[in-house]
C-alpha positions as CSV (number, residue, x, y, z in Angstrom):
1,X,0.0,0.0,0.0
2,X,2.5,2.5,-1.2
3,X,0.0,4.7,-2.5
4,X,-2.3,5.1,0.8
5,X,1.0,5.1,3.4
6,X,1.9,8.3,0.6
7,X,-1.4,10.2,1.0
8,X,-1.3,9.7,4.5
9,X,2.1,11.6,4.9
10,X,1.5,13.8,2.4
11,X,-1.8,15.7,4.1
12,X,-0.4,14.8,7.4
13,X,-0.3,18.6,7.8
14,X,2.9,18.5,9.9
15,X,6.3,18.9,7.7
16,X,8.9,17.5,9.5
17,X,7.3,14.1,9.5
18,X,9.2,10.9,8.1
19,X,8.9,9.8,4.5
20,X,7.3,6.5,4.7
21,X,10.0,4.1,3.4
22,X,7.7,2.1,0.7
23,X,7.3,5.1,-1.3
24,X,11.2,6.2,-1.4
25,X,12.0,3.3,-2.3
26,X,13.6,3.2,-6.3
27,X,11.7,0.1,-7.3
28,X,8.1,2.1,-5.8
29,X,5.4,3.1,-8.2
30,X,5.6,6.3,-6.6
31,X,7.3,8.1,-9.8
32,X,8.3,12.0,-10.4
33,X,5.6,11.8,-13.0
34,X,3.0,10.5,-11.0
35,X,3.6,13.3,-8.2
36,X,3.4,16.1,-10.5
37,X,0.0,15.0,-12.4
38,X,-2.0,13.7,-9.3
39,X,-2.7,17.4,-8.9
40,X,-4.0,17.9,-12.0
41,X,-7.7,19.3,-10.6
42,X,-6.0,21.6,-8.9
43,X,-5.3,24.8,-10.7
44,X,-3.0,26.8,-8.8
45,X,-1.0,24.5,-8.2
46,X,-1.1,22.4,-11.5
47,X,0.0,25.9,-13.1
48,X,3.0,26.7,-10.7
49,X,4.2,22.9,-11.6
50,X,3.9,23.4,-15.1
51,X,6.1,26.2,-15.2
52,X,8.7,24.5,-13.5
53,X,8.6,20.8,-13.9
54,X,7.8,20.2,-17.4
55,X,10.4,19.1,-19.1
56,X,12.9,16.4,-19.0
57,X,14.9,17.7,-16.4
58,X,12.5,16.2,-13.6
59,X,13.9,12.6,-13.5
60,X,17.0,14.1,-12.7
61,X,15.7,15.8,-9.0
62,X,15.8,13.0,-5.9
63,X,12.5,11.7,-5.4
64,X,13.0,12.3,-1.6
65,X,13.7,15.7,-2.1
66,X,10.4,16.2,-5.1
67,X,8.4,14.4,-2.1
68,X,9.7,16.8,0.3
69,X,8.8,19.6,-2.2
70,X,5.5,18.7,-2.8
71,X,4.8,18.3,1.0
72,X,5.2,21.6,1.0
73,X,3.2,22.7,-2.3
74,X,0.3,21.3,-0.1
75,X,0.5,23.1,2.8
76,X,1.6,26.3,0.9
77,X,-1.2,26.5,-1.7
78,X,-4.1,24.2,1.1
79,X,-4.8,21.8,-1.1
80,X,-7.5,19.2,0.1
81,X,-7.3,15.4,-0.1
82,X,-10.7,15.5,-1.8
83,X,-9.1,17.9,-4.8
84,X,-6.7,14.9,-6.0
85,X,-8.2,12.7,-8.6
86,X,-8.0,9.2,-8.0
87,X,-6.9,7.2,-10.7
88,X,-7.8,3.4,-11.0
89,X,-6.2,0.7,-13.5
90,X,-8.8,0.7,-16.0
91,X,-9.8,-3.0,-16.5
92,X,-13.1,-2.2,-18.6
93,X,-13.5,0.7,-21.4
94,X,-16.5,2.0,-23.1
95,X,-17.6,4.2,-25.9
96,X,-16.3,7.1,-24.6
97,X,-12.9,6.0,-23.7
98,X,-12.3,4.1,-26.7
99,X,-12.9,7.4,-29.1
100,X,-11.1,9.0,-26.9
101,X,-8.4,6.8,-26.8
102,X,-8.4,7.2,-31.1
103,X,-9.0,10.8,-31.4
104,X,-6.3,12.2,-28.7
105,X,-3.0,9.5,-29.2
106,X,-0.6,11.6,-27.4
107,X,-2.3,11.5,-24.2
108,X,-1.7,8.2,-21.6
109,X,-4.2,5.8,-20.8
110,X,-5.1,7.2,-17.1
111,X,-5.0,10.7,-18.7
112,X,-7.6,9.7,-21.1
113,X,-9.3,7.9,-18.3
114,X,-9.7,11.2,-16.4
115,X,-10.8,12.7,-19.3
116,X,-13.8,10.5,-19.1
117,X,-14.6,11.1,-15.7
118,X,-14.3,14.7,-15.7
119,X,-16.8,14.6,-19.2
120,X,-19.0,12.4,-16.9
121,X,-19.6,14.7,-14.2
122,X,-20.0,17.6,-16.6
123,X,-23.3,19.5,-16.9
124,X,-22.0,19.2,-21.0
125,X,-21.7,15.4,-21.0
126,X,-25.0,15.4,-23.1
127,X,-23.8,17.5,-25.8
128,X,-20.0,16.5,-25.7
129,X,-21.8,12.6,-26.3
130,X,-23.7,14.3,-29.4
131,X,-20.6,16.0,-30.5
132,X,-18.6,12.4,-30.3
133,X,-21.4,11.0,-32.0
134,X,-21.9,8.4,-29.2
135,X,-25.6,9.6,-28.6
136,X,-28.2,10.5,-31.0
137,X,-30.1,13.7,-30.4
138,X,-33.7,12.8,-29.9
139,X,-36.4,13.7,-32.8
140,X,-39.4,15.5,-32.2
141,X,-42.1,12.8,-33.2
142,X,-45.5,13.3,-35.4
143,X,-48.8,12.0,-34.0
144,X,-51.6,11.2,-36.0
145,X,-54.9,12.2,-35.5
146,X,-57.7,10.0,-35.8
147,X,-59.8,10.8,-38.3
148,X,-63.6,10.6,-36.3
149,X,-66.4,9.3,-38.6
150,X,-69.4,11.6,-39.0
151,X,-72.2,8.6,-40.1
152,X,-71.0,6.2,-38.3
153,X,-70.5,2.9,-39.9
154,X,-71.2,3.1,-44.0
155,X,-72.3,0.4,-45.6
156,X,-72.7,-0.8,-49.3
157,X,-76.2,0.5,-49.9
158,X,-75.3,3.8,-47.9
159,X,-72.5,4.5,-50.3
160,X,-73.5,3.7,-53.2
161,X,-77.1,6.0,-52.6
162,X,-74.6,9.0,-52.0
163,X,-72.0,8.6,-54.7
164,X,-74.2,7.8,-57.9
165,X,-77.4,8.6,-59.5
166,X,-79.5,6.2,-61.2
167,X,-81.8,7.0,-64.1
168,X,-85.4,5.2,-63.9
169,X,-86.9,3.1,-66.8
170,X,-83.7,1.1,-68.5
């Protein structure tokens, strides 16, 4: 449980406390990667990383030392726990993710995947499915009206009085 042990230091709130050992570890999933983009939602903070971290040159900083940073990142700019995104291995796609995955290629797998759940909770997500063409918009449908009948049931005799003339004396 690198991952949890990592949270739980990270919005400890106290900054002098240990780094757990799991996630310093070389062989940890913990990467420099991960640490920057797991504040994605966050857009103060995202923006101040940006400027600084992206580019190649963040492999080369210690990851105790990035961990240490970004311990402070959170108490400096108050993020919440709730404000990071958590990311699962996707095991299942759907519609959306799959189009996704074919019309943006330069983005990773659990970046697409947040794609799909920020799209999800949107107040857009109808349109943005239209848009995709993943849902047809809904047509407006045309009722009949029932046509009522005036003489009630016609018969033979009734219709033929009304519609011809006959001539007496053939």
């Amino acid at each position: 449980m690198p991952f949890t042990s990592y949270m739980n230091w990270l919005f400890d709130g106290n900054p002098k406390s240990v780094i757990p050992e799991i996630s310093a570890a070389k062989n940890s999933p913990i990467n420099q990667a991960w640490l920057v983009r797991m504040f994605a939602l966050n857009p103060n903070l995202n923006a101040y990383l940006n400027e600084y971290f992206n580019n190649n040159g963040l492999w080369y900083i210690d990851k105790v030392d990035l961990m240490k940073f970004m311990k402070k990142c959170v108490i400096d700019f108050k993020v919440q726990r709730s404000s990071i995104p958590w990311s699962r291995a996707r095991t299942q796609t759907d519609k959306l993710y799959n189009v996704l995955r074919d019309k943006i290629v330069t983005q990773r797998d659990d970046e697409i995947s947040l794609l799909c759940e920020i799209v999800n909770r949107s107040e857009n997500r109808s349109r943005i499915y239209t848009t995709l063409g993943l849902a047809k918009p809904k047509k407006a449908t045309v009722k009949k009206k029932k046509t009522k009948k005036k003489d009630g049931v016609i018969t033979a005799k009734n219709y033929v009085e009304q519609n011809f003339k006959f001539k007496a004396g053939f």
